[in-house]
C-alpha positions, 0 to 999 in steps of 0.5 A: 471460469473467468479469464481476462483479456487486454484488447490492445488494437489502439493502445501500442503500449498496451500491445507491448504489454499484451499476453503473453509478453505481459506474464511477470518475469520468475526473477519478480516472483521468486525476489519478492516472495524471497523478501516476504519470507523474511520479512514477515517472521522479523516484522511478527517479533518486532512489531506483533501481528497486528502490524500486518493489518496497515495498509502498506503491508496489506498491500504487501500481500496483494502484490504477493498474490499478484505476482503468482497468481497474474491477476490484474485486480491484487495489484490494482488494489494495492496501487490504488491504496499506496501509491500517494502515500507511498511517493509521499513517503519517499519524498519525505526520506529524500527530504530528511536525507538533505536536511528537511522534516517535513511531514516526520512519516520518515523519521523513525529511519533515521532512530539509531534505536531501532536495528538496522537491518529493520529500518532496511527491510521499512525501505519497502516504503520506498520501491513497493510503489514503482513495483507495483506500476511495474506490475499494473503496466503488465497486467492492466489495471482493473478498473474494480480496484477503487472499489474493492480496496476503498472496501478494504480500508474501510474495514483495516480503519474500523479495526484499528480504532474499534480492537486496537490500541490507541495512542498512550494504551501501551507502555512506553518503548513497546514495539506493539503496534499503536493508532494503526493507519492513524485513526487515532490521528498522526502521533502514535503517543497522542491522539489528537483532540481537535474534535470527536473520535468518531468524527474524526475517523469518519473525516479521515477515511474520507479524505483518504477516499478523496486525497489518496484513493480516487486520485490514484484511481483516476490516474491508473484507469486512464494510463493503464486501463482507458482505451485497453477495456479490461474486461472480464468473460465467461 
């Protein structure tokens, strides 16, 4: 079996986060695994299972299985995948919320026909990213994050654009999930048309490698995992 060790003697953050003091608070757990079980029924009804398959709520589940299980590499991979888009996101409702469209991630929270309590359970968008460095901080960060959710991805992206709809397949008011993680382009009624499906979903799943994924890799190895060395061993 593989255990994982922080070695903290020139990291005192790291020291602080240290075994056992690093172990998740039961409040962490228990909320979280409380939110997930409601929200994961309303989301199935709403939106049908192949919504589950974005990234933001695959790396719902990742944290899901962090808090309980304590390894660092869930939350890793969840870190790594949302944390740009997600900050992304947030500034973009503080924009909508004063006033400002700036990229329209955030506008479906602001459409009166959607219920309520919906668009509060989509505020996940919000707070999912500061629990996860809340998590990483206390776990350390595995530095194989990059490569397994970059795996990952990959995978959710050929899905979508291989096995589910596209834009304008379904009928008009349909709550189905459409161009699920926009392999299809940005617009969930339009797929863009500036150059070839698969060009376009190979150039997309770059420029979240680039923009989004080594980013956030680069950023999380040296503040969490840099001279701490999470290692693993026999």
């Amino acid at each position: 079996m593989k255990a994982r060790f922080i070695d903290t003697t020139s990291d005192p953050v790291a020291a602080l986060v240290s075994a056992p003091s690093r172990k998740l608070p039961p409040a962490l757990k228990w909320g979280f695994t409380a939110f997930m079980a409601v929200l994961v029924p309303i989301y199935w009804v709403h939106y049908g299972p192949a919504n589950f398959l974005y990234f933001c709520d695959v790396a719902l589940f990742l944290a899901l299985a962090a808090v309980w299980t304590e390894r660092p590499i869930y939350a890793s991979m969840a870190t790594v995948g949302v944390l740009v888009p997600q900050l992304l996101w947030c500034v973009d409702l503080v924009l909508h919320l004063v006033g400002f469209e700036y990229t329209g991630m955030t506008n479906y929270m602001f459409d009166a026909n959607k219920p309520l309590y919906l668009r509060l359970l989509s505020l996940f968008h919000g707070w999912l990213p500061f629990m996860l460095l809340f998590i990483v901080a206390r776990l350390g960060y595995d530095r194989r994050a990059l490569k397994a959710w970059t795996a990952v991805a990959a995978v959710l992206c050929l899905v979508g654009f291989f096995l589910l709809p596209a834009p304008g397949e379904v009928p008009a008011g349909s709550n189905d999930a459409v161009n699920v993680n926009y392999v299809y382009g940005i617009s969930e009624t339009k797929a863009q048309t500036w150059m070839a499906p698969g060009l376009y979903l190979i150039a997309w799943m770059v420029t979240l490698l680039v923009v989004c994924y080594l980013p956030a890799h680069a950023w999380l190895r040296a503040r969490y995992a840099g001279d701490t060395r999470l290692q693993d061993r026999e």
